[in-house]
Backbone bond lengths (Angstrom), bond angles and torsions (degrees), N, CA, C in turn:
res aa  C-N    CA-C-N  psi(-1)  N-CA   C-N-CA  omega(-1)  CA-C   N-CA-C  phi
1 X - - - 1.453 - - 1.519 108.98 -
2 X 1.412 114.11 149.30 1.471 106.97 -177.86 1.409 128.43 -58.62
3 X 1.298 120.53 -56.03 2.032 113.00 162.85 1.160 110.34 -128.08
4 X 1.697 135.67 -26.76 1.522 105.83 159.91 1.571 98.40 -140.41
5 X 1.616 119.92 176.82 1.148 125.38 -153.11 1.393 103.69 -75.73
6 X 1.602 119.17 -37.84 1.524 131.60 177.94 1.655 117.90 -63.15
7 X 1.498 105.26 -3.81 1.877 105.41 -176.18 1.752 102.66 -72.46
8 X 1.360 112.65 144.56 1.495 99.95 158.32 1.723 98.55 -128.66
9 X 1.174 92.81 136.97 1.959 105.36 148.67 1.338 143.45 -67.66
10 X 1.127 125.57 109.09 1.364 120.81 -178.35 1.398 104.64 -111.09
11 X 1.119 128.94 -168.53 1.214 135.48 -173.67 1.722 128.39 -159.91
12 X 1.351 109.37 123.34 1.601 103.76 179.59 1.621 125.20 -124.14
13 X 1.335 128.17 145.99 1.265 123.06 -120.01 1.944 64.59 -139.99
14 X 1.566 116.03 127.37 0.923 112.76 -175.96 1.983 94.78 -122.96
15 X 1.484 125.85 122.90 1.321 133.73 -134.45 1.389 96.78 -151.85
16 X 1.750 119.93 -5.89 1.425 99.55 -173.03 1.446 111.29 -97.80
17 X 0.919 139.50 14.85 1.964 138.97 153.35 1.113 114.11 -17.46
18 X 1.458 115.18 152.98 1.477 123.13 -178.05 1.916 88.01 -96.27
19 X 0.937 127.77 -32.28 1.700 133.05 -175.46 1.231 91.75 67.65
20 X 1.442 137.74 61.35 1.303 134.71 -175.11 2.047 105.39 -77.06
21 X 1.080 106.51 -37.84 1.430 113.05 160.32 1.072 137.16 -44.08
22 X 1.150 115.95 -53.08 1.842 142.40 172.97 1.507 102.19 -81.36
23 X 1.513 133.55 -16.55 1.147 125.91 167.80 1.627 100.91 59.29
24 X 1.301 146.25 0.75 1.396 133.65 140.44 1.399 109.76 -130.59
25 X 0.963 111.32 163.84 1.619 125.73 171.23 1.525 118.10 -27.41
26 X 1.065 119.12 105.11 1.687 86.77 -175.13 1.696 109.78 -103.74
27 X 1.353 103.60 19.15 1.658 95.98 159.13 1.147 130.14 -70.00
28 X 1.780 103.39 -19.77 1.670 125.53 -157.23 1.529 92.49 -104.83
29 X 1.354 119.76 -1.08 1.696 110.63 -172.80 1.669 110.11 -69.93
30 X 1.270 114.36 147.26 0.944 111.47 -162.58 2.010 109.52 -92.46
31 X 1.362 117.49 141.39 1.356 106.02 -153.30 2.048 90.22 -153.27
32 X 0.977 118.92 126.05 1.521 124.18 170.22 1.015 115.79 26.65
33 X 1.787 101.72 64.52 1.873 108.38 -177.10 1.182 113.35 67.29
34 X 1.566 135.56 -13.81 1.080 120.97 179.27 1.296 101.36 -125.90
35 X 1.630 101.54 -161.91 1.674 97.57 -175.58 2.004 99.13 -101.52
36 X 1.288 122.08 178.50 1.448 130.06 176.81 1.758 110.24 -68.08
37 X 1.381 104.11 -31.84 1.656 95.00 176.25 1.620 105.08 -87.17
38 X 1.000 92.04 -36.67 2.388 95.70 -177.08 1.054 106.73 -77.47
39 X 1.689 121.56 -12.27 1.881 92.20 162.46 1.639 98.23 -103.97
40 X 1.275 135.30 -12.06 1.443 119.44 155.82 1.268 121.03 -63.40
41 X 1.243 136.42 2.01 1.275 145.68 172.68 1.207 115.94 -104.09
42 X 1.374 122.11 -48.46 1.517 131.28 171.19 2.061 104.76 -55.84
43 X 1.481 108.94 -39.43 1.198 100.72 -162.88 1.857 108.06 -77.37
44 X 1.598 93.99 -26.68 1.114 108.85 167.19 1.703 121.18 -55.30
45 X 0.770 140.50 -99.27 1.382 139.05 148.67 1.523 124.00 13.98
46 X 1.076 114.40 -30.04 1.551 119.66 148.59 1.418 151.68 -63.32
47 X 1.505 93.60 -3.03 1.593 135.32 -171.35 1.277 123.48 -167.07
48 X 0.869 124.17 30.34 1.478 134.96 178.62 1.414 117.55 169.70
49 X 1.500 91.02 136.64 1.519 119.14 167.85 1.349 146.42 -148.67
50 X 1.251 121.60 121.15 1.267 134.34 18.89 1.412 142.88 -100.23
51 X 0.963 163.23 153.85 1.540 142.67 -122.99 1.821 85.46 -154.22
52 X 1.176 109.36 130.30 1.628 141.65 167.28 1.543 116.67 -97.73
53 X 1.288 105.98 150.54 1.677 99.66 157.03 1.686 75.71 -138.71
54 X 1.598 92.43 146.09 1.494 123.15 162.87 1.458 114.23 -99.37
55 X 1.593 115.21 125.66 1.155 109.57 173.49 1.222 119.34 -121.24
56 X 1.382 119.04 158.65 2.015 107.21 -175.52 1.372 124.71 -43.96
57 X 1.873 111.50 -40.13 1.381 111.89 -166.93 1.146 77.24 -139.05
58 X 1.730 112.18 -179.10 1.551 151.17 116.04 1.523 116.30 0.98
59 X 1.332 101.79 -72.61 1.634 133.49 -177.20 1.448 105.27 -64.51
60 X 1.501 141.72 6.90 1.567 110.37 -145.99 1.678 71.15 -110.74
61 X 1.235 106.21 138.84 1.747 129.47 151.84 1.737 107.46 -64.55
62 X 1.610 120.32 117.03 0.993 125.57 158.46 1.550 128.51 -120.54
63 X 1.260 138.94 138.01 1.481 131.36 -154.93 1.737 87.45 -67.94
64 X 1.656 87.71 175.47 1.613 85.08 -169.97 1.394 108.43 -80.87
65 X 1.320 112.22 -178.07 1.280 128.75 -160.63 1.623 125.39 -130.30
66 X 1.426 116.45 149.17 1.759 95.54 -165.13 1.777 87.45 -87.19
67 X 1.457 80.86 166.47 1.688 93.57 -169.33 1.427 108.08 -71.06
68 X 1.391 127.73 172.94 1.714 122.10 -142.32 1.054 140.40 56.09
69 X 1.010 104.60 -2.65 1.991 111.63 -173.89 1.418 105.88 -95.40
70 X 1.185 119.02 139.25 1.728 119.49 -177.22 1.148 109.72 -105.11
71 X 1.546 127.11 158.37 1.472 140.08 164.84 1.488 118.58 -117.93
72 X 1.570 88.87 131.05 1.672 116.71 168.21 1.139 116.09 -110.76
73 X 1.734 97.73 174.41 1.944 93.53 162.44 1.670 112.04 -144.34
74 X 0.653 122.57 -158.53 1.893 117.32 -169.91 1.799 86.10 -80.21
75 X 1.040 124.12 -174.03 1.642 135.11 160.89 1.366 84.72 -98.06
76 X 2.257 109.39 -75.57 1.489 89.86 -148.18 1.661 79.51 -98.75
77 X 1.329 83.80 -178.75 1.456 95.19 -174.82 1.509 120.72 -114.83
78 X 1.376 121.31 155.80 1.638 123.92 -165.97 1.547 111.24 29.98
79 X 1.842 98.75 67.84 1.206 117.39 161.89 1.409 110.22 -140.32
80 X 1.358 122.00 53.98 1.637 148.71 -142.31 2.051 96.68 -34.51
81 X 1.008 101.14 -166.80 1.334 128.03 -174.87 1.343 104.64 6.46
82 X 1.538 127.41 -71.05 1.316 129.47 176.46 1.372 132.54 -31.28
83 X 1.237 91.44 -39.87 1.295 104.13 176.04 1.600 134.10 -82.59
84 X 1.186 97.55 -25.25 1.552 111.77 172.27 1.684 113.99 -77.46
85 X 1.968 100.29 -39.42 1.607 71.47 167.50 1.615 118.99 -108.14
86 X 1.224 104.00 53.28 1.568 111.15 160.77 1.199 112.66 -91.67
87 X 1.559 104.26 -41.16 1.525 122.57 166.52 1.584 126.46 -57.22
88 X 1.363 99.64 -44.00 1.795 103.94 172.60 1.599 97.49 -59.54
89 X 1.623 123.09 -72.39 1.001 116.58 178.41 1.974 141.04 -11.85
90 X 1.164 84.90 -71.14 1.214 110.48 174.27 2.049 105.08 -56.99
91 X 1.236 86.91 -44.89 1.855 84.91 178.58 1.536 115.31 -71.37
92 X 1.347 117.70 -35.69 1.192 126.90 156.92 1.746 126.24 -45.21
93 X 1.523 97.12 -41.33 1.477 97.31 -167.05 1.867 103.41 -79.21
94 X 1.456 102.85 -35.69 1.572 103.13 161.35 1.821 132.75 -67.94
95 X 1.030 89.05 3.22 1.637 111.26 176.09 1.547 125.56 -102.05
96 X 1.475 106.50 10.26 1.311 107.71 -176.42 1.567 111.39 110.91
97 X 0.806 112.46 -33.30 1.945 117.15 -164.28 1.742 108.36 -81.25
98 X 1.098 126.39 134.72 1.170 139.55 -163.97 1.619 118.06 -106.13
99 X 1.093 122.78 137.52 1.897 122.02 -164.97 1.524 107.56 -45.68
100 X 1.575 123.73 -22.66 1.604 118.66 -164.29 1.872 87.67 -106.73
101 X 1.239 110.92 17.89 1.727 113.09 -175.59 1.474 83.28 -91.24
102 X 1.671 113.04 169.25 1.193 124.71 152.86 1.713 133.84 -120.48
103 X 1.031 121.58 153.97 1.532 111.83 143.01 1.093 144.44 -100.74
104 X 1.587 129.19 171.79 1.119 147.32 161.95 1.674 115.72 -82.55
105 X 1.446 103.33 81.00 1.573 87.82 178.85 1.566 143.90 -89.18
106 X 0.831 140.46 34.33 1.700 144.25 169.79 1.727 132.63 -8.19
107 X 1.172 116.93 153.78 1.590 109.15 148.49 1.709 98.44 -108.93
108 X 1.302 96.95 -177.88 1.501 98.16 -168.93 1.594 119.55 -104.25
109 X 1.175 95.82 53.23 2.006 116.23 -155.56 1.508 99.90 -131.77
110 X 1.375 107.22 -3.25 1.925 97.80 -178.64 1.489 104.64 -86.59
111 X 1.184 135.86 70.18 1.298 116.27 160.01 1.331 137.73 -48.76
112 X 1.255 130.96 32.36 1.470 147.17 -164.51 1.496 89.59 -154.03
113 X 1.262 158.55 -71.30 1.427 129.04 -168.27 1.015 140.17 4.94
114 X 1.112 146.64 121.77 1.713 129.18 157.14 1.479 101.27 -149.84
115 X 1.556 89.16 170.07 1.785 102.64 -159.99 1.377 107.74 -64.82
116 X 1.469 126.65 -19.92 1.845 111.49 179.77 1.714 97.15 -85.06
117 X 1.692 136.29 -6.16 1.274 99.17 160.84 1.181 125.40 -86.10
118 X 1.651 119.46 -7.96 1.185 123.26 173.56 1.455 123.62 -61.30
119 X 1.628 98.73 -39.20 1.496 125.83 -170.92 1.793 93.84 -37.56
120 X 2.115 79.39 -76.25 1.601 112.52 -172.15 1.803 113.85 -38.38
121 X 1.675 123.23 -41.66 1.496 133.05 172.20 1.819 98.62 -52.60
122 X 1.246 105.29 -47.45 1.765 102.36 -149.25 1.441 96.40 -67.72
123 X 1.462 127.53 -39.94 1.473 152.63 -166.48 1.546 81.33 -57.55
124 X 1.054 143.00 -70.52 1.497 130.28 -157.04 2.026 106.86 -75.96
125 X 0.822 99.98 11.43 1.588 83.62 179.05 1.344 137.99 -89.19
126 X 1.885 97.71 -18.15 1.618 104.76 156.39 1.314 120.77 35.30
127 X 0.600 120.77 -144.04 1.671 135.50 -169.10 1.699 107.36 -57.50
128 X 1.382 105.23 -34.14 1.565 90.28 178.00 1.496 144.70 -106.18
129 X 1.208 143.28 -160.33 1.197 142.26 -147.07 1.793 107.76 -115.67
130 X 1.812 113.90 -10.66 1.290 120.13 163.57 1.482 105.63 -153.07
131 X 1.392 105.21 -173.58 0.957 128.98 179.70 1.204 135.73 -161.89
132 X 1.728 113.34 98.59 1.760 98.22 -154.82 1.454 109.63 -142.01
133 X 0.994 119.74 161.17 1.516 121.16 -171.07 1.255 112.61 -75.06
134 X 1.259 127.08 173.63 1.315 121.65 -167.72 2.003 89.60 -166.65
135 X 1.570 103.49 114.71 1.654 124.31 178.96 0.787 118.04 -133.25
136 X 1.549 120.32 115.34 1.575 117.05 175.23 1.648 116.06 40.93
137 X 1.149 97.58 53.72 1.196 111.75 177.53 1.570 131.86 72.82
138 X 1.142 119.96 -16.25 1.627 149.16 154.38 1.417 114.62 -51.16
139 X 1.176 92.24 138.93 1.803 88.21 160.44 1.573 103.05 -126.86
140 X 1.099 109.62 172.34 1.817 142.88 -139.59 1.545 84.28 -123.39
141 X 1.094 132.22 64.75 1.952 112.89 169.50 1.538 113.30 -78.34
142 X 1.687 109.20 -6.90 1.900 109.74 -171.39 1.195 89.98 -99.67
143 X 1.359 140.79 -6.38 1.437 117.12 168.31 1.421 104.28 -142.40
144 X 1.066 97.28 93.64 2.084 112.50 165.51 1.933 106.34 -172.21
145 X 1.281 91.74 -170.76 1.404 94.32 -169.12 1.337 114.93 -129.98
146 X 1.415 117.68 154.28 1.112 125.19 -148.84 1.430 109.69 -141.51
147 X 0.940 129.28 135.05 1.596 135.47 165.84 1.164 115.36 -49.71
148 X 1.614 133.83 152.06 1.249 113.03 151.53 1.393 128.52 -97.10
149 X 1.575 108.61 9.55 1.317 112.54 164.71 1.545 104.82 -59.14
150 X 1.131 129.66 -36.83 1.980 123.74 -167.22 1.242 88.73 -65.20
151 X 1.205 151.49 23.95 1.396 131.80 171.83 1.637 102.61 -67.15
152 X 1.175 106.56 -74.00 1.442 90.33 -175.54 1.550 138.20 -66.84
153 X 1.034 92.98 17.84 1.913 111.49 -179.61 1.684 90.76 -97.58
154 X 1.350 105.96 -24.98 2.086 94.02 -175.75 0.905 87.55 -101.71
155 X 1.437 154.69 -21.42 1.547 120.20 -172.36 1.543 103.43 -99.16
156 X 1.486 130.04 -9.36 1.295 140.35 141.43 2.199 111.33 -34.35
157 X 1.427 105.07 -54.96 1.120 101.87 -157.81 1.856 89.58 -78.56
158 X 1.211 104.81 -45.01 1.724 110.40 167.69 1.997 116.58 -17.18
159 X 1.046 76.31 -48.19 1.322 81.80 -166.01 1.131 134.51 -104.82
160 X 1.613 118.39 25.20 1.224 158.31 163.57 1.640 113.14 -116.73
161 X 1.156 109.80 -2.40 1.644 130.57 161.51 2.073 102.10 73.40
162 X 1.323 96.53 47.74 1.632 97.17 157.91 1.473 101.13 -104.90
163 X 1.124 96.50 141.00 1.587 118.06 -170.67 2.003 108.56 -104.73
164 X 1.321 113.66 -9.79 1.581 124.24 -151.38 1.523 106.75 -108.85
165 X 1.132 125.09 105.34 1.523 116.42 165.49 1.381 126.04 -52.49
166 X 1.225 109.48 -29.57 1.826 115.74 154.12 1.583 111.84 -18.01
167 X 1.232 109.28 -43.15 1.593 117.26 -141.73 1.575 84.25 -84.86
168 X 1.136 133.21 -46.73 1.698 145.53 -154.69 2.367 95.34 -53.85
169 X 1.418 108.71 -35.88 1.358 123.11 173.19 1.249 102.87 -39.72
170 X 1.376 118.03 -85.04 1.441 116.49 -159.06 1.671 108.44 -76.81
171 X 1.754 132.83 3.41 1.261 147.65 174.80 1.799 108.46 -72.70
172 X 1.469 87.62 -55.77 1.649 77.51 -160.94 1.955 84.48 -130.78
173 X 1.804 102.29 177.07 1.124 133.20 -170.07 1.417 102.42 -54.17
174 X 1.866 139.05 103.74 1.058 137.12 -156.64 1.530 100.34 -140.42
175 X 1.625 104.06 139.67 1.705 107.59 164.24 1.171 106.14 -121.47
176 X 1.205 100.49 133.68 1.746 117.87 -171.08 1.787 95.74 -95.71
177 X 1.246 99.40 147.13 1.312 92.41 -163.37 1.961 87.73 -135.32
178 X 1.472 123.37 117.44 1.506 131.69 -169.40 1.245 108.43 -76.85
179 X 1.285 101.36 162.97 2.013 101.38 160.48 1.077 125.72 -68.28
180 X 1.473 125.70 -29.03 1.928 124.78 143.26 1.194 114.85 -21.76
181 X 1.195 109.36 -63.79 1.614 124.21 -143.12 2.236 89.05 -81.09
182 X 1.121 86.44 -38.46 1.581 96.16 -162.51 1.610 91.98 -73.90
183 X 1.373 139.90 -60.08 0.925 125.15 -165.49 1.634 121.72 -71.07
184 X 1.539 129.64 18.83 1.246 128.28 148.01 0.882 126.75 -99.97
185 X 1.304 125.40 24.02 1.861 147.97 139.43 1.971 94.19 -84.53
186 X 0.971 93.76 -119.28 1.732 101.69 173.94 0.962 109.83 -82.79
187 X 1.589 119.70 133.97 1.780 134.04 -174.01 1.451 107.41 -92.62
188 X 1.749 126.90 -16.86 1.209 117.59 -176.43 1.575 95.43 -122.02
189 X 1.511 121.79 41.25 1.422 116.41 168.36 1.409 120.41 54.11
190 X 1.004 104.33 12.65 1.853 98.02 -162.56 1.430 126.45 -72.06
191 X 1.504 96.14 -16.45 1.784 89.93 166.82 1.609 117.40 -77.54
192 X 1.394 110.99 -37.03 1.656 96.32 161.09 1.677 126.09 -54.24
193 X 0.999 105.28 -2.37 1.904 93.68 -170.06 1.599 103.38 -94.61
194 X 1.420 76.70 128.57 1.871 107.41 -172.90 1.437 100.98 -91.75
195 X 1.186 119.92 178.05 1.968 136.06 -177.73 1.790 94.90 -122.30
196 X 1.252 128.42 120.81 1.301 102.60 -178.79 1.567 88.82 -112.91
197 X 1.638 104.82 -31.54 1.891 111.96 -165.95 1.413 95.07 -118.44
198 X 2.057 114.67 -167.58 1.227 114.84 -151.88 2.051 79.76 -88.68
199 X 1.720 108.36 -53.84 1.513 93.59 176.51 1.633 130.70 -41.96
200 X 1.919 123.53 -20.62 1.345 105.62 -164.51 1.813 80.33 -75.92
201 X 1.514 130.76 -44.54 1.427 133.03 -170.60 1.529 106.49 -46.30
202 X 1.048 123.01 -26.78 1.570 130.17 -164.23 1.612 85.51 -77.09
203 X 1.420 109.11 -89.57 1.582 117.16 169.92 1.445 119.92 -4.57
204 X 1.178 100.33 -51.66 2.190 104.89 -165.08 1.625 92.07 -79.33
205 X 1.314 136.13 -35.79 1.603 133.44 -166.67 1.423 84.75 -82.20
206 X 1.385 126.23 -55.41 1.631 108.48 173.29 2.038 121.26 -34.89
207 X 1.163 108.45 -67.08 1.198 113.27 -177.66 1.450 98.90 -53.52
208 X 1.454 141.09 -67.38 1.122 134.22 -173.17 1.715 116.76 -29.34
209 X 1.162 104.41 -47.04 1.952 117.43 -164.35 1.599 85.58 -96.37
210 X 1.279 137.08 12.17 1.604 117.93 -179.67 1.946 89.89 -90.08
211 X 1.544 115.39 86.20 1.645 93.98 162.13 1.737 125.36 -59.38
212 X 1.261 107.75 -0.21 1.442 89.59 167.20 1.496 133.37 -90.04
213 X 1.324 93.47 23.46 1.818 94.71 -146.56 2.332 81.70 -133.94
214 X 1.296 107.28 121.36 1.394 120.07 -160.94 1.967 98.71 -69.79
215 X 1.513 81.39 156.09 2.380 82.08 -164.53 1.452 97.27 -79.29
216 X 1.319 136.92 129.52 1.328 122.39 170.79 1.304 119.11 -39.44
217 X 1.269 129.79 160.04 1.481 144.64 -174.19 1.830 102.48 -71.27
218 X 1.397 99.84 111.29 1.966 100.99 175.97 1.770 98.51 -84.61
């Protein structure tokens, strides 16, 4: 288990984007027989429980879903990222999961995920309150993990109108985790790589059909 035997993982799948880039949905994109959010959910579910997707509204159409997975929606609305996982949070914490519990947090655009990098993320969180990647100077806030004690540190920042999970880093107790450090899990990063346009989607179905190139570790 990542730092003590009593922690559990859950996980939240953040899905409400306009994908104004990709010009369609890219939860609904279609990805290894399944769709991009149902195999981030399926992969999810292999390591965590219980697993959410957050969606913008009430109203939002999402492809279907494997069974166990729960649905949310933002509280407020078009207050992007932050807000959704205040919302996972909070759905999590009514779901059983406890403030020293953690999650698995995502958007639903990693087509490369799988449950041993999640495993491998949660394993470093020890003592602190996140856990996030750190690239070329960037940080990774859609894929790392998070306490659910920071709940009230994001709906704190909420309400001073930061919209950025970025911001949650310098808030609460955080391990930044490098591309050194990251690439003796995976050497070509590939579970971080997101689809933002129709070429990054082109790219990831490339890597998928490259048989010369080894399947990340599920």
């Amino acid at each position: 288990m990542p730092d003590k035997d009593a922690m559990r993982l859950g996980a939240i799948i953040l899905a409400g984007g306009r994908s104004t880039r990709m010009g369609r949905p890219k939860e609904s994109l279609p990805f290894e027989g399944n769709t991009l959010l149902g195999r981030t959910g399926a992969t999810l579910l292999e390591c965590c429980a219980p697993v959410v997707v957050v969606a913008r509204d009430a109203t939002q159409e999402l492809p279907l879903l494997p069974a166990g997975i729960g649905r949310t929606q933002d509280e407020v609305s078009e207050r992007g990222p932050l807000a959704g996982l205040a919302s996972g949070l909070a759905w999590l914490r009514g779901h059983g999961l406890d403030p020293s519990d953690a999650a698995m947090v995502t958007a639903c655009d990693h087509p490369f995920l799988s449950a041993a990098a999640v495993r491998w993320l949660a394993e470093r969180l020890a003592g602190h309150d996140a856990v996030l990647p750190l690239v070329g100077g960037y940080l990774q806030p859609l894929c790392a993990i998070y306490r659910l004690a920071v709940l009230p540190t994001v709906q704190r920042l909420l309400l001073v109108g930061t919209s950025t999970p970025r911001s949650l880093a310098t808030e609460v107790s955080t391990r930044l985790v490098e591309a050194n450090e990251l690439r003796t899990f995976d050497p070509a990063l590939r579970f971080l790589q997101n689809v933002n346009t129709p070429d990054d989607f082109a790219r990831a179905e490339a890597h998928r059909r490259d048989r010369g190139e080894a399947e990340p570790p599920r």
